[in-house]
N, C-alpha and C positions, 0 to 999 in steps of 0.2 A: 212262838209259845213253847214249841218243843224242847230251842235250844238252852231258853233260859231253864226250863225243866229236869234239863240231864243232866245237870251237877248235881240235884237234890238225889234224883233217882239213881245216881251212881254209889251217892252215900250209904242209901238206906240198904242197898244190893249189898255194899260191900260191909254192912254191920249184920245184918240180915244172914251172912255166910257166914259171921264169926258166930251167932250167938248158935246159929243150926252146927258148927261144928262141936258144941258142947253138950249137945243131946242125945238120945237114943237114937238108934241105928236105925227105927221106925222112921224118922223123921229125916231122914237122907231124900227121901222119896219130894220133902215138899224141899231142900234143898235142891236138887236137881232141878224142878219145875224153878225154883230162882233162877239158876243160871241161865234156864232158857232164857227165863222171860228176858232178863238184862244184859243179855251179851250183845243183843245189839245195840243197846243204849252204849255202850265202852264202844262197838266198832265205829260207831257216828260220832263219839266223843273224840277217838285215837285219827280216825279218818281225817278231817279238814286239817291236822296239825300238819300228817305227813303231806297232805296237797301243795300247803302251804311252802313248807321247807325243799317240794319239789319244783314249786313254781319260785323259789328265789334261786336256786341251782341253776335254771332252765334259764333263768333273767342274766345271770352273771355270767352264765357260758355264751348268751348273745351278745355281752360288754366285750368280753375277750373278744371274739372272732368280729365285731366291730373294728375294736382298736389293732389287731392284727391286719385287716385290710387296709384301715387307713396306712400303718405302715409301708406294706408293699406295696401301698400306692405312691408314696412317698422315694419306696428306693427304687422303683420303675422308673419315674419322672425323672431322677438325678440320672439314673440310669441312660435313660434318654439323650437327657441334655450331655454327658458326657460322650455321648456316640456323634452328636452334633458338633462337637467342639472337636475333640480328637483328629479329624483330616483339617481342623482349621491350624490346629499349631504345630502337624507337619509338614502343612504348606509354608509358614511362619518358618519353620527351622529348615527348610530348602532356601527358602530365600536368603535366610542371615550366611546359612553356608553358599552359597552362589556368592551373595558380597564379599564374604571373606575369600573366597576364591579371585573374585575377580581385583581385591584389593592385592594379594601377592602376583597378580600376572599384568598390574599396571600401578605399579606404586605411587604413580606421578598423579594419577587422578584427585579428585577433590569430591565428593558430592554430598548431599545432599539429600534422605527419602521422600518423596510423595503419594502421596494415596491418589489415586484417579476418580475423579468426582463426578466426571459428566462427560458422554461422549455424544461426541456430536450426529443427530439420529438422520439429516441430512446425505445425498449421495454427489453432494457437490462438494464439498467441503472435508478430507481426512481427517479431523485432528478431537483431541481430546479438554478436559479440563484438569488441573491438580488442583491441589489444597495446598500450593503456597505459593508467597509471591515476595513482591518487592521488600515487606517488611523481615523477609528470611533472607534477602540478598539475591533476589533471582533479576535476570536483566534479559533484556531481550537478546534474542541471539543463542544464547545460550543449549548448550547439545542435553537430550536427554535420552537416554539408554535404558537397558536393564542389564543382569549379568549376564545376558546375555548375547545382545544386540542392540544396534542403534534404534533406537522410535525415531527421533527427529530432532526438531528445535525449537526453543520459543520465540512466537511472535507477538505474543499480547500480554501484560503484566500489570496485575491492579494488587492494592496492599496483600490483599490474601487471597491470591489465584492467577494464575496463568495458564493461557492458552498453549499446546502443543500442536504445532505442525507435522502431521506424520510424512515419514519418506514416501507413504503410499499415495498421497496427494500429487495431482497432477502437475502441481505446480512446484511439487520438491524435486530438486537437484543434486546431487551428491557426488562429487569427485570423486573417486574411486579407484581401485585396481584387484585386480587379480593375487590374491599372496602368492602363489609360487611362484608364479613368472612375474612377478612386478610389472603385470604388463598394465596398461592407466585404461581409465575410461571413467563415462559419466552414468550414474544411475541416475534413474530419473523414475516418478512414481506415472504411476495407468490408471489410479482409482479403483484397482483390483486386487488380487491377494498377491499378485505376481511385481515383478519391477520389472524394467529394461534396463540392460546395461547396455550403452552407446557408444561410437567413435573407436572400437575395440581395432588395431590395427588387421588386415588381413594378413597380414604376414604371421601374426600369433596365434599359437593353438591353444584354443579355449575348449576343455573339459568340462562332461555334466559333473558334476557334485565339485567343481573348486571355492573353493575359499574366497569370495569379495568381500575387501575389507574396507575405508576411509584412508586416504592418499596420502590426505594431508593440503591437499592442492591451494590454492587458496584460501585457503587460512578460516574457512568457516566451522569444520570440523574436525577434531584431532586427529592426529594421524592413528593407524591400527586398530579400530573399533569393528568388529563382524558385521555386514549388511545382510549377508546372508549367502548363499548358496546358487549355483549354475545347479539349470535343470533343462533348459534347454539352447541350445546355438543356432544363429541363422546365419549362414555362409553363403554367398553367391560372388562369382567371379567378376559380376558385371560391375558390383561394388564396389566402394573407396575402404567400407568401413563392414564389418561384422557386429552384431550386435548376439545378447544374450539374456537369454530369460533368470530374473534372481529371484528364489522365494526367500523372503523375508527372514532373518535368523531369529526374532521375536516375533510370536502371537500378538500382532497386534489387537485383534480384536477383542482379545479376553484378558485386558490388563490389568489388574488391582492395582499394583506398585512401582513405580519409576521411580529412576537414581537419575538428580541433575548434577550434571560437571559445573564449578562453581569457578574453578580455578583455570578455567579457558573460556577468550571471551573471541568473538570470531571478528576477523579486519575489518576493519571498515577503509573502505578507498573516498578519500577526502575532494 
């Protein structure tokens, strides 16, 4: 009732003041007593407008600080996912540089990349799965590496996948020798992180940290490819043969990528 009231009561107040300003000086007195009465009808009038105009300010300064967090939620996230990807594509440009390195220090090679799909979770069994196969040209026999060392070879091939035999397989064999001293021997895998190299002549000195590379021997794998590393020698005089401990020149266990040789296929004795 009040409100619709206080437009009429603001009227009369503000004619009410004009007509007492044109009277005697007497009459100021019941002026005064107006402005009492109606100054609070104008604060209740002036009052809800500013409430008003401070509850839309109040409203659009929570829109902002809204829309400002959605943002920095937004460049957080990318933010994120760029810290997630960034160690992913300098492992990516290590590896393209490693092929290219290893394409100028064996020009003759051929290959091939694969992605490593499935390792086999088994402790009878070394070997792995790629993602590709006979419809990419892959055949059995076939050597597969990284830029760094040999993994092994393939034994099983279906249109899109093949199995790899690692040398760390008890059943892998691997002709071999010594690079500095050309001296020959056989590795052979332990189903461990380690290899043995075999048949090592006793007349030769074999060193921790030499160089075992791929002989060439029998025609199964190319000759010069890295096996890996002497780490340690077992020498006794009672023996024909010396033998020696190889760690692997490739992580086998943590492999994303292998390079197949395409353009070496290994003898076969008829």
């Amino acid at each position: 009732m009040f409100t619709r009231l206080a437009p009429l009561l603001l009227i009369i107040s503000i004619g009410l003041a004009g007509i007492l300003s044109f009277r005697t000086p007497q009459l100021r007195f019941v002026q005064d007593i107006a402005v009492q009465v109606f100054a609070p009808v104008q604060w209740a009038l002036s009052g809800p407008s500013a409430g008003v105009a401070e509850f839309f300010q109040n409203f659009q300064g929570i829109s902002d600080l809204r829309a400002e967090n959605a943002r920095l939620r937004e460049e957080v996230d990318r933010l994120t996912q760029e810290t997630v990807r960034l160690p992913e594509l300098e492992r990516e440009n290590q590896e393209l540089l490693a092929q290219l390195n290893l394409k100028r220090s064996q020009p003759t090679y051929q290959w091939i990349t694969a992605k490593v799909i499935y390792y086999d979770p088994s402790n009878l069994v070394q070997s792995l799965t790629i993602n590709r196969g006979s419809k990419d040209g892959l055949r059995e026999g076939m050597t597969v590496i990284t830029p760094a060392a040999l993994v092994g070879r393939i034994t099983r091939v279906s249109p899109a996948t093949a199995r790899v035999l690692l040398i760390t397989d008890a059943s892998s064999s691997v002709t071999a020798m010594i690079q500095s001293s050309r001296t020959k021997g056989v590795v052979n895998g332990q189903r461990r992180e380690f290899l043995k190299m075999k048949y090592i002549p006793q007349s030769e000195t074999v060193r921790t940290g030499d160089k075992v590379i791929t002989s060439g021997v029998g025609g199964v794998f190319p000759e010069g490819i890295l096996i890996g590393s002497v780490t340690n020698v077992s020498k006794k005089d009672t023996d024909i043969f010396q033998e020696a401990d190889i760690e692997p020149g490739a992580n086998l266990a943590s492999l994303d990528t292998v390079l197949v040789i395409i353009n070496h296929m290994p003898v076969t004795l008829d």
